[in-house]
C-alpha positions as CSV (number, residue, x, y, z in Angstrom):
1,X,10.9,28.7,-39.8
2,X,13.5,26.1,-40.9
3,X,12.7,23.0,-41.2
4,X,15.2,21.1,-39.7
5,X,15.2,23.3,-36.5
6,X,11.4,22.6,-36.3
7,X,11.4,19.0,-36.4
8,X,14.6,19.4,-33.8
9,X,12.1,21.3,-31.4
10,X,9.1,18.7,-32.1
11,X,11.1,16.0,-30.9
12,X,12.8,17.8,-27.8
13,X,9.4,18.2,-26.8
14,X,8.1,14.4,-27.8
15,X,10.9,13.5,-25.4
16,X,10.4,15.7,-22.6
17,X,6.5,15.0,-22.5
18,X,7.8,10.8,-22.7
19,X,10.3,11.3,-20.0
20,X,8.2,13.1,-17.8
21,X,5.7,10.1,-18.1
22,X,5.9,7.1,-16.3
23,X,3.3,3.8,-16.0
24,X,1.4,2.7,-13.2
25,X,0.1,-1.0,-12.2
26,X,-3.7,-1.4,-11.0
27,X,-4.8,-4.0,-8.4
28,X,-8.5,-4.5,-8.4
29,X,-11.5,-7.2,-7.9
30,X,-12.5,-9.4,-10.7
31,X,-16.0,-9.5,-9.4
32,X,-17.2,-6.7,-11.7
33,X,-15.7,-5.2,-14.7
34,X,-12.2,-5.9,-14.2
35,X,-10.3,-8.6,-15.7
36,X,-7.0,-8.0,-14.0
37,X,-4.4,-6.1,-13.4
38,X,-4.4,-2.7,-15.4
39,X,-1.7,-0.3,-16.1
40,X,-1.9,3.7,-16.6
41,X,0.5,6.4,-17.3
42,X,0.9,9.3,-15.4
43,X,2.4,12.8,-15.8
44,X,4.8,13.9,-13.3
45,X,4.2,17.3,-14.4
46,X,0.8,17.8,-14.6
47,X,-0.6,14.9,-12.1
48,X,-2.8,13.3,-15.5
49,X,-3.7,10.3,-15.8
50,X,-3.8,8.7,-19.1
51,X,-4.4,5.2,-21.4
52,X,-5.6,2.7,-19.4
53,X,-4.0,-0.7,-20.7
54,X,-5.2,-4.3,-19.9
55,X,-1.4,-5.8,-18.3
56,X,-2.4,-9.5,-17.6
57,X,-5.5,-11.7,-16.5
58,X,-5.4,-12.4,-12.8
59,X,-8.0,-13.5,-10.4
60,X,-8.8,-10.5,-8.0
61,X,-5.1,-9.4,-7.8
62,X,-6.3,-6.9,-4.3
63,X,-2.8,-6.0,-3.7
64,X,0.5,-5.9,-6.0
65,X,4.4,-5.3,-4.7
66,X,7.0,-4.6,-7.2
67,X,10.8,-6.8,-6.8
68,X,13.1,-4.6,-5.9
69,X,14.9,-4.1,-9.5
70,X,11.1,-3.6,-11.2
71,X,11.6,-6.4,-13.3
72,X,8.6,-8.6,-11.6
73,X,5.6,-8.0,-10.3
74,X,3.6,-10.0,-7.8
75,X,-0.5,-10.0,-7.2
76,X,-2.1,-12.1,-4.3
77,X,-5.1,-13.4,-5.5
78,X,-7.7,-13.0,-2.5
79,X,-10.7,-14.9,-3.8
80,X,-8.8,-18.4,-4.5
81,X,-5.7,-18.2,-1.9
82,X,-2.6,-17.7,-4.2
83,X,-0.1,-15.6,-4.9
84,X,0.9,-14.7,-8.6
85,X,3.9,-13.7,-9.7
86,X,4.8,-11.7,-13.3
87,X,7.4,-10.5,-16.0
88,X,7.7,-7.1,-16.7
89,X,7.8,-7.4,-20.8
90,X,9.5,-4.0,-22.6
91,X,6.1,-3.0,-23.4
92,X,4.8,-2.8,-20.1
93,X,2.5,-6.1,-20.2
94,X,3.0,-8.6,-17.6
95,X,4.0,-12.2,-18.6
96,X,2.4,-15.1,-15.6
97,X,5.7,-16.6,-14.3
98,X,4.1,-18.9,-11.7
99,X,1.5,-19.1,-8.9
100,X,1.7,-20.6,-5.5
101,X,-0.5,-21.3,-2.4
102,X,-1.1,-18.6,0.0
103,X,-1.0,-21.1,2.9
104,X,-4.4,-19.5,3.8
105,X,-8.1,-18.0,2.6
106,X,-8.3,-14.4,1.6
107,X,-4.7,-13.3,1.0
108,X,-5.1,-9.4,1.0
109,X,-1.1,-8.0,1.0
110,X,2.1,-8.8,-0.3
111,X,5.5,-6.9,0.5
112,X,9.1,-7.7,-0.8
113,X,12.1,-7.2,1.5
114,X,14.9,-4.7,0.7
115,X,17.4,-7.3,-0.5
116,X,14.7,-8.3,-2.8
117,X,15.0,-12.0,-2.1
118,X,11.8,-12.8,0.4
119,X,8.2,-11.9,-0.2
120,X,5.7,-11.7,3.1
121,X,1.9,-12.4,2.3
122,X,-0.9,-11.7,4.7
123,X,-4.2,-13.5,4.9
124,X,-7.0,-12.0,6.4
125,X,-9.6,-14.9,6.0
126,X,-7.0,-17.8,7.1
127,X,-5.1,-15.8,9.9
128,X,-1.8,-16.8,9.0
129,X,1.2,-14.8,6.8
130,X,3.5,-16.9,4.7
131,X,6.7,-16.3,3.8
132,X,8.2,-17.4,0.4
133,X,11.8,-17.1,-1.1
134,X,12.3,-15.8,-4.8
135,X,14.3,-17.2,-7.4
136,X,16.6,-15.4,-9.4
137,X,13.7,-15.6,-12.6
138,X,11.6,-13.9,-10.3
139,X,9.3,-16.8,-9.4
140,X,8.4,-17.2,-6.5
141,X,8.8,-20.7,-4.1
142,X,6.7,-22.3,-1.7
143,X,6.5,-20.8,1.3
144,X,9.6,-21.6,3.6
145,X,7.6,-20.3,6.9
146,X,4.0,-20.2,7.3
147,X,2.5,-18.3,10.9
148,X,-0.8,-19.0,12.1
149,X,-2.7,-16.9,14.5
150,X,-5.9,-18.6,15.3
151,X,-6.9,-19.6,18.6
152,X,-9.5,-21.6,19.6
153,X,-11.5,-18.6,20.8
154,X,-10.6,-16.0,18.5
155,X,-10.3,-15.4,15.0
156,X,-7.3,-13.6,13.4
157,X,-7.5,-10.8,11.0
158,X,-3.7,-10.8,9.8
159,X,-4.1,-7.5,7.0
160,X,-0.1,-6.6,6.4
161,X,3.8,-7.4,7.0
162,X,6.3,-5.1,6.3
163,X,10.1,-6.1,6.9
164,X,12.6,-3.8,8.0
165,X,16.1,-4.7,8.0
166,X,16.2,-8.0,9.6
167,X,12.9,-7.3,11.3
168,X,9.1,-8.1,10.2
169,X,6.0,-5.9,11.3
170,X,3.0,-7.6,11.1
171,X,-0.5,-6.2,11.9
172,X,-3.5,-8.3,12.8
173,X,-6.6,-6.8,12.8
174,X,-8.6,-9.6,14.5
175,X,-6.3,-10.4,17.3
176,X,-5.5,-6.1,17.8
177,X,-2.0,-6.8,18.0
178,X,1.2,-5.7,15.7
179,X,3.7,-9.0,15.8
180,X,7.6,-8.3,15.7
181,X,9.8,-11.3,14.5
182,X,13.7,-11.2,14.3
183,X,15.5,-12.7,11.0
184,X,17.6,-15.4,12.7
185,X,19.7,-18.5,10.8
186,X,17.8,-17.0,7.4
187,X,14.4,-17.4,9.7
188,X,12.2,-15.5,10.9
189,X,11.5,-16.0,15.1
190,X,8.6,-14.2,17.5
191,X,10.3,-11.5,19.1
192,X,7.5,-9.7,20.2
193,X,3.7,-10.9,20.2
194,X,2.3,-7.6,20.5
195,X,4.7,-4.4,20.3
196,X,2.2,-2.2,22.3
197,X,-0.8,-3.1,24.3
198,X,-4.0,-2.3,22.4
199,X,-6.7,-1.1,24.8
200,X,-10.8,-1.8,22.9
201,X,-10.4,-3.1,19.5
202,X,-9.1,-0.5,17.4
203,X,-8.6,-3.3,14.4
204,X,-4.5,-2.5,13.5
205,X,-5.3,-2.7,9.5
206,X,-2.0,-1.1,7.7
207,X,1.1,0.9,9.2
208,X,4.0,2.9,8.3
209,X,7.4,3.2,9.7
210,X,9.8,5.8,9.4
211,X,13.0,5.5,7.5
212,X,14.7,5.5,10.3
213,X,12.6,2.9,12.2
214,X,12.6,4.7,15.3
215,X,8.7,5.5,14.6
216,X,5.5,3.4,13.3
217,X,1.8,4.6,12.6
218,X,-0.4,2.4,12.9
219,X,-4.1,2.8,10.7
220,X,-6.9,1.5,12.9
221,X,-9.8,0.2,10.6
222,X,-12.4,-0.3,13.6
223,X,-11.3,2.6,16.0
224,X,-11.2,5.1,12.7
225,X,-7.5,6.4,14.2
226,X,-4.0,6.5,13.7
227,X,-1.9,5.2,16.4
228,X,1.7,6.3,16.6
229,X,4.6,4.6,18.1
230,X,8.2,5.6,19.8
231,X,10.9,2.9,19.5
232,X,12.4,2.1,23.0
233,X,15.8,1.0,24.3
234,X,13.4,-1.8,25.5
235,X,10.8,-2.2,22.5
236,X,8.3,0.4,21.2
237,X,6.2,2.5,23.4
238,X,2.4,4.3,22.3
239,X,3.5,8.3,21.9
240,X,-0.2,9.5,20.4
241,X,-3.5,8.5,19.5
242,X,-5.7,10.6,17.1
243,X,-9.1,10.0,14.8
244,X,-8.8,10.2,11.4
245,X,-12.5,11.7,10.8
246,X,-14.0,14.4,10.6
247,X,-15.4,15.9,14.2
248,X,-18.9,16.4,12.5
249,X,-19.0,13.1,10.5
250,X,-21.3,10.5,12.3
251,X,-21.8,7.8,10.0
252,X,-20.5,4.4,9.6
253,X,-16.4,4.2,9.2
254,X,-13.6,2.0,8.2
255,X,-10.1,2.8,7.7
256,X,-8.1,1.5,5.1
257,X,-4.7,3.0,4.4
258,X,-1.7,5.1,5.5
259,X,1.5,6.8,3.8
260,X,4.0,8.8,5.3
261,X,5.0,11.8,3.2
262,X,8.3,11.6,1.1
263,X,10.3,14.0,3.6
264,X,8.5,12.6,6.5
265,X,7.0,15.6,7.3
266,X,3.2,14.5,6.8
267,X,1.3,11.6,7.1
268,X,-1.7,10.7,5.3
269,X,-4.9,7.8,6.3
270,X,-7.6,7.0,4.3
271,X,-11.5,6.7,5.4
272,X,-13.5,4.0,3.7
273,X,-17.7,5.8,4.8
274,X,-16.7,9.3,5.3
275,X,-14.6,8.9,1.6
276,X,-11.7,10.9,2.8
277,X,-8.2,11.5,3.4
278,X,-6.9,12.7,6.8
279,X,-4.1,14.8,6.5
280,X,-1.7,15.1,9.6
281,X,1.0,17.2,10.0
282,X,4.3,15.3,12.4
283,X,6.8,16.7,15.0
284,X,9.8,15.6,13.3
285,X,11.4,15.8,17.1
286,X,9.3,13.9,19.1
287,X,7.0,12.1,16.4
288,X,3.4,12.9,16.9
289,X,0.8,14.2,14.7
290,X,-2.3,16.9,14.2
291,X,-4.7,16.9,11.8
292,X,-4.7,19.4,10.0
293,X,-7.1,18.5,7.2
294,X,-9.8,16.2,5.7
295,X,-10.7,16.4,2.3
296,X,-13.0,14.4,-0.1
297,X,-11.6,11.9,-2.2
298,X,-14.5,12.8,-4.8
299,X,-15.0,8.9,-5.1
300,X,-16.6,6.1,-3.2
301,X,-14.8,4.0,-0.9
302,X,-11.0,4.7,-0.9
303,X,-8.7,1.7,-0.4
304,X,-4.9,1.8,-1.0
305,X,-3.8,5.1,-2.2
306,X,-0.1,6.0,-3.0
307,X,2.1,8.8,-3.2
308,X,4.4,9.6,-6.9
309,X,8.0,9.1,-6.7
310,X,8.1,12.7,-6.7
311,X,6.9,13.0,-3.8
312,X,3.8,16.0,-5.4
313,X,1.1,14.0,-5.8
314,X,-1.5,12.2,-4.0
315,X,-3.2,8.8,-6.6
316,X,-6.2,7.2,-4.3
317,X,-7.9,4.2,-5.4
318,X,-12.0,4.4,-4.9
319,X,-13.4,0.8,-5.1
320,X,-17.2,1.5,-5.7
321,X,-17.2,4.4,-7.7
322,X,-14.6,2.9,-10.3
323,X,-12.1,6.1,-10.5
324,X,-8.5,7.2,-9.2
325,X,-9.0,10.4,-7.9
326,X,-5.6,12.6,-8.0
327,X,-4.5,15.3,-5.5
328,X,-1.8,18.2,-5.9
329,X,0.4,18.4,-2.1
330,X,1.4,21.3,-1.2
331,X,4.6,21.1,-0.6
332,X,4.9,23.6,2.7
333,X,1.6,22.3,4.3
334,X,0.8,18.7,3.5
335,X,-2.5,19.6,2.5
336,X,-4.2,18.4,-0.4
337,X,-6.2,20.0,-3.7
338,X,-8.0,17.8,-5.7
339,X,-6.8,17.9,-9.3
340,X,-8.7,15.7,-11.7
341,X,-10.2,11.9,-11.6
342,X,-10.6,9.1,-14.0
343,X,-12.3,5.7,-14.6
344,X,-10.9,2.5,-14.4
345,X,-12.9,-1.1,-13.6
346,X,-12.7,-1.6,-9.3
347,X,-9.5,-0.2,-9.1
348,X,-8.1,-0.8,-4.6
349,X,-3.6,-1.2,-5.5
350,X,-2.0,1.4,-6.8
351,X,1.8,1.0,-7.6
352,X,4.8,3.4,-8.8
């Protein structure tokens, strides 16, 4: 074989197998092995996972959000109520930028709005969610607004915010309400203290919304459901209600996550005691959902799980047992086959 032509070929396919490679950022808790935040690369091919990579040093960074350009990353830091933000060096390490107050205990999300300009952080222990404006260096600011949900009979559980457009979502598991606020005068304002009523206390934890916005899902960590909401001419209105577990499971249960598909077509929940993912399909028309599987996430205690920019694979982060467990989707059903899993120290964030 000639020479030249076989080093041509060698580095075609050196490129190919780079290019169809691309890192992914860790979030765990410091509290055992981990140190930090961790970063992995994964095959968009074959779904593998490969050479874990120590990114930066970070006190129990539970949840990590990308800015918009994936320049920066940001980390709240549960255990000491801050929020980290980081540089995105060439080689894929994270350089500490600054660190700010959380405004209250046990910070335990962190989302960036679409202009890439605000950042929303959630804390579960203080019941409040701040909001912070980011420099152009990718730092972020003190918080500009700061929302506190205590009463002085109940105790809030705020556990996410999501904007969308020039609204913000935000889910509180203690009080069982989902807030809506309306961007006004570059602030944020109450529009709505709880979008639908709540009957028990089903623990709102995490939600999706539709692209469109005209639907949300809702992930219940107490009632171990999903419920799913119609936007109104007047607000939002409750459309379904349905259990995430198993019909046969009868042990102890607590939601954690939930992903829409990439076309919209599915939604997926995770459940933290039965160590599953629920698998739904939706009525695109009217925007309600049937299970249609549940399926083992060969690991202990799923937390976040995430879904690869191509939209083929399912990553799920299992706290106790130390491993990312990765599934194939089919792309007709929804439904999930479990491909392959692999260590790494506490992992719960997983981010593309």
């Amino acid at each position: 074989m000639n020479f030249k032509l076989f080093f041509l070929c060698l580095m075609i396919s050196l490129y190919n197998s780079k290019a169809q490679t691309i890192p992914m950022y860790i979030g765990t808790y410091t509290d055992g092995n981990s140190e930090g935040i961790y970063r992995m690369q994964f095959n968009l091919k074959t779904g593998e996972l490969s050479s874990l990579q120590f990114a930066a040093a970070s006190e129990n960074p539970s949840f990590i959000a990308y800015s918009r350009n994936k320049r920066h990353l940001y980390a709240v830091n549960e255990s000491s109520g801050t929020v980290s933000s980081f540089k995105i060096q060439e080689n894929g390490l994270l350089k500490f930028l600054n660190k700010v107050s959380s405004n209250g205990d046990w910070p335990c999300h962190i989302s960036i709005n679409k202009l890439g300009n605000k950042a929303v952080v959630s804390n579960y222990g203080g019941g409040s969610v701040s909001i912070y404006n980011i420099s152009r260096d990718g730092k972020l600011n003190e918080a500009s607004q700061i929302f506190q949900y205590n009463t002085s009979d109940r105790k809030s559980h705020a556990h996410s915010a999501q904007f969308f457009n020039d609204a913000l979502f935000v889910s509180d598991l203690g009080m069982n309400a989902v807030y809506r606020y309306q961007l006004k005068n570059n602030d944020y304002e109450l529009y709505s203290s709880n979008i639908i009523p709540m009957s028990g206390n089903p623990g709102p934890r995490h939600f999706a919304l539709t692209k469109n916005g005209q639907f949300i899902y809702i992930i219940n960590e107490y009632g171990s459901s999903v419920t799913s909401v119609k936007k109104t001419e007047n607000g939002f209105e409750q459309i379904d209600y349905d259990a995430t577990l198993d019909e046969n499971y009868k042990g102890e249960n607590s939601c954690a996550d939930i992903h829409l598909s990439k076309n919209e077509h599915f939604l997926y929940a995770s459940n933290r005691g039965e160590n599953t993912i629920a698998v739904f399909k939706r009525n695109l028309h009217d925007g309600t959902i049937e299970k249609t599987q549940t399926i083992s996430v060969q690991g202990d205690w799923p937390r976040n799980f995430t879904i690869d920019p191509t939209g083929n694979f399912i990553l799920v982060a299992n706290q106790k047992s130390d491993t990312i467990s990765v599934f194939k989707i089919n792309p007709k059903t929804g439904m999930l086959s479990f491909l392959n899993s692999v260590m790494a120290p506490t992992p719960v964030c997983l981010l593309f």
